[in-house]
N, C-alpha and C positions, 0 to 999 in steps of 0.2 A: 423721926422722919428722915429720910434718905438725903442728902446733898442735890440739888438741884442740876441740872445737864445745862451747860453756858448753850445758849444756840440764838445762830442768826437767822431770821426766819426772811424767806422768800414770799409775799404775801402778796395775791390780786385775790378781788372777786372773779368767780370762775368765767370762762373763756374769754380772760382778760390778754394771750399772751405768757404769764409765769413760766410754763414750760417751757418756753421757748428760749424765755430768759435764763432758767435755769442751764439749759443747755449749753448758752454759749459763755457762762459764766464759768460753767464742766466744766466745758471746753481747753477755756484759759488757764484751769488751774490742775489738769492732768498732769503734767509735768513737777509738781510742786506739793502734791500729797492730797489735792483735791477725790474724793474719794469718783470711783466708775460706777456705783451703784445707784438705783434710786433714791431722791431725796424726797419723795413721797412723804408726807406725815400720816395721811390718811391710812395708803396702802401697807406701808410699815408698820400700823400699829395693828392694823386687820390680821394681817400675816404672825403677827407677835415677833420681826425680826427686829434684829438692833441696830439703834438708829448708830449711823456711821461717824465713825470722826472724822473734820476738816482737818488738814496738818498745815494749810498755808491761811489759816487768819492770822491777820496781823497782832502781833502780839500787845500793841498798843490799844484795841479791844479786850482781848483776854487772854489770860498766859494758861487757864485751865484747859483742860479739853471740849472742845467745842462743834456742835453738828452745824451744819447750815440746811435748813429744812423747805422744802415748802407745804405752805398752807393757804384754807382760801377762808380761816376765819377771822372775821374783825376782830380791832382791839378795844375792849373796853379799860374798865379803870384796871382790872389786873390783864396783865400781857397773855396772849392765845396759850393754852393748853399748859398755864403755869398750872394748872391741877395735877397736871400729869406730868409732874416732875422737870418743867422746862423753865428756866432763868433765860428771859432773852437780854440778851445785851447790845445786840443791834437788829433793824430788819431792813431791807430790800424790798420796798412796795411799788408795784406795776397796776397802772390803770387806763384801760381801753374805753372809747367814746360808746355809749349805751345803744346806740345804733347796733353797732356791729358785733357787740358781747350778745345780744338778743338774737341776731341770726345763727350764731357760731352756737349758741347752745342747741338752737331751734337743730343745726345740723347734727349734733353732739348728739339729741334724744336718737336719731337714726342705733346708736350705736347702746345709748343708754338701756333702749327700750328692749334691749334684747335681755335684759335681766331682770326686769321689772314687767314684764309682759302680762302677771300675774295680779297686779297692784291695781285694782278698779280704781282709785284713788288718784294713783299716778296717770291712767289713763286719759280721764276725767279731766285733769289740768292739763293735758297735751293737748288731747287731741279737741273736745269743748271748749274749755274757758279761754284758750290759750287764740287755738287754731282758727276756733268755729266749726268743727265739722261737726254732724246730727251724727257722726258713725265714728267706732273704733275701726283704725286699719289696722290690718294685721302684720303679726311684727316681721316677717321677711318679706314682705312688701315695700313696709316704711325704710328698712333699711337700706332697699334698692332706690329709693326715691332720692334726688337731689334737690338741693333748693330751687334748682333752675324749675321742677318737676312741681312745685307746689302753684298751685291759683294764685296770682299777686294780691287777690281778694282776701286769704287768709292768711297770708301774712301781714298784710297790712292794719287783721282783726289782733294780730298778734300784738303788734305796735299800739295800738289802741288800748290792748287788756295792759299790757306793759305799764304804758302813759296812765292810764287810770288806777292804778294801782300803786303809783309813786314807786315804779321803776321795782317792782317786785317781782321776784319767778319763784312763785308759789314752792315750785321741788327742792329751790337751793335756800330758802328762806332758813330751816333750822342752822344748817353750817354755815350762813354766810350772811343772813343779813339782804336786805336789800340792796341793790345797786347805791343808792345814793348812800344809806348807812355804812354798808363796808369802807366807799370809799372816803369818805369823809372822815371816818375812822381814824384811817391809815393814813390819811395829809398833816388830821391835824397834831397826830404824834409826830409824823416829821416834822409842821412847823416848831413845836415842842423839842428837838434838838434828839429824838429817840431813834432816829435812823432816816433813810433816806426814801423820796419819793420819786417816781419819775413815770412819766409816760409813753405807753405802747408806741404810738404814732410816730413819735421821736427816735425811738430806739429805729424804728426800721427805716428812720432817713438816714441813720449813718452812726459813729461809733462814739459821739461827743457823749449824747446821753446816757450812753453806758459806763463814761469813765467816771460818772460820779458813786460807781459801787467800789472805785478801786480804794479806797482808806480801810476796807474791811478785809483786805488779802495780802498777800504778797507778793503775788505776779502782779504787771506791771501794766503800760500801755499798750505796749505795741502786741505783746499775750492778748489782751482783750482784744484788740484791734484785729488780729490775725486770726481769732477764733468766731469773732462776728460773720467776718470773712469767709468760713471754712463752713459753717455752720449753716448760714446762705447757701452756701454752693450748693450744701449737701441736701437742704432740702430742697432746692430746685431741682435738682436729680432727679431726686426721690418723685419728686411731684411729674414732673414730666414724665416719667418712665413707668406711674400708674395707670394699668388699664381695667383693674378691679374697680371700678367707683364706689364699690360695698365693702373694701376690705377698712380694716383699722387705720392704717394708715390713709388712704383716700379723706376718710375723714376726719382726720384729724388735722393734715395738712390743706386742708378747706380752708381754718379759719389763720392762714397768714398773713393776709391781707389788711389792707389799711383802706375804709371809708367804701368798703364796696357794700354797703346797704345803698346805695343810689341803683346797683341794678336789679335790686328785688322789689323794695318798698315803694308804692307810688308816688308824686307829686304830692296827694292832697294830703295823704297819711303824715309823710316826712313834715308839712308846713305844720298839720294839726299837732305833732307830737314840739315841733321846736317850739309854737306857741305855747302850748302848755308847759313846759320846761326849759325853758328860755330863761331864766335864772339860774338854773341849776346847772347848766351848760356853760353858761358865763363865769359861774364860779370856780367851774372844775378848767376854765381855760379852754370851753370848747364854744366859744360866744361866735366864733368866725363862720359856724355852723349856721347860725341863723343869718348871720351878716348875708351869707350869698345866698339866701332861697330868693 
């Protein structure tokens, strides 16, 4: 058997944020042997290119050669994608409040649906079980559509199917687990001493919660600090200077945001859903959620 690949793995459940993270971690470590390419795990292995070496992790994690990757799968008792030749030796876990990971996907299908168009299956959970619609739209329609564009009726059925399902989105369920499984996954290896946890929310108030990834590198504070900085700016730019609302980027940069399911989801949906997951919210440190309904 082959030598294992040391790697730090970048881990949320999907439209948790990670990219985002990822980005301004780049960011930080451009100057320092951080690789410019993608750290996609996914895309990477689809493509059959190779995965990139870090050159500034700290060498007090690993002196071997080592990727920093992201991925959006849970960990079980052996570490993500140890099949496939990966030794993790530390990872970097992001987690966003189920609220807003549910809209950002629900945006996300805008873009998904364009390749899966084909898939009765995939449709079936969109646009049915998901949404509630009796009809398939068709897919250069849905891709013009904005959240703002949907019936708060069915979104709200959305939140509903979600809650009743113990936080499951059926399409991401093979790679990722439920929302509550991935992330619970991922904490409780951090609480475990296997790497570090932190949350979405956090990171976009300011640059504290970021600096608990710096023991994994070798840039420094004020690098993070300055690329959080930069990385901001840029998608602000970027965001303000779209006027395609269908292109990639439009929607992509949708889901920056913090706690904006209050302007989509109703009153009754938001209560019924903290009701029923009002534990699971308190655990994950999002209790303050139901505190002010």
């Amino acid at each position: 058997m082959n030598e294992l690949r040391d790697v730090i793995w970048i881990a949320s459940y999907p439209k948790s944020g990670n990219t985002w993270v990822c980005s301004v971690i780049q960011n930080a470590g451009i100057n320092y042997g951080f690789p410019e390419s993608t750290l996609d795990y996914y895309m990477l292995s689809k493509e059959g290119k190779n995965f990139p070496i870090c050159e500034c992790v700290n060498p007090n994690v690993t002196i071997k050669p080592c990727s920093v990757l992201k991925t959006h799968a849970l960990i079980g008792v052996a570490p993500p994608h140890h099949d496939n030749g990966f030794n993790m030796v530390g990872f970097i876990h992001i987690y966003r409040n189920p609220f807003d990971v549910l809209l950002s996907y629900l945006n996300f299908t805008r873009l998904e649906y364009s390749y899966r168009f084909n898939e009765k299956n995939y449709k079936d959970i969109i646009f049915y079980h998901m949404l509630g619609y009796n009809h398939y739209i068709e897919c250069d329609t849905w891709r013009n559509i904005k959240l703002e564009d949907i019936p708060t009726a069915n979104l709200d059925h959305a939140l509903d199917a979600f809650s009743d399902s113990q936080l499951n989105i059926e399409t991401l369920n093979n790679m990722s687990g439920s929302w509550f499984e991935n992330t619970l996954s991922w904490i409780n290896a951090a609480n475990e001493g296997k790497g570090i946890s932190i949350r979405y929310e956090d990171c976009l108030a300011g640059s504290e919660e970021f600096m608990k990834t710096l023991p994994y590198f070798t840039f420094n504070s004020v690098d993070l600090s300055r690329a959080l900085d930069s990385v901001n700016k840029t998608t602000k730019e970027r965001k303000s200077n779209l006027t395609d609302q269908a292109s990639n980027n439009a929607i992509f940069f949708n889901k920056m945001g913090a706690y904006y399911y209050r302007e989509f989801f109703s009153p009754a949906a938001i209560t019924r859903f903290l009701i029923k997951n009002e534990n699971i919210l308190r655990q994950f440190g999002y209790g303050y959620l139901a505190d002010n309904t």
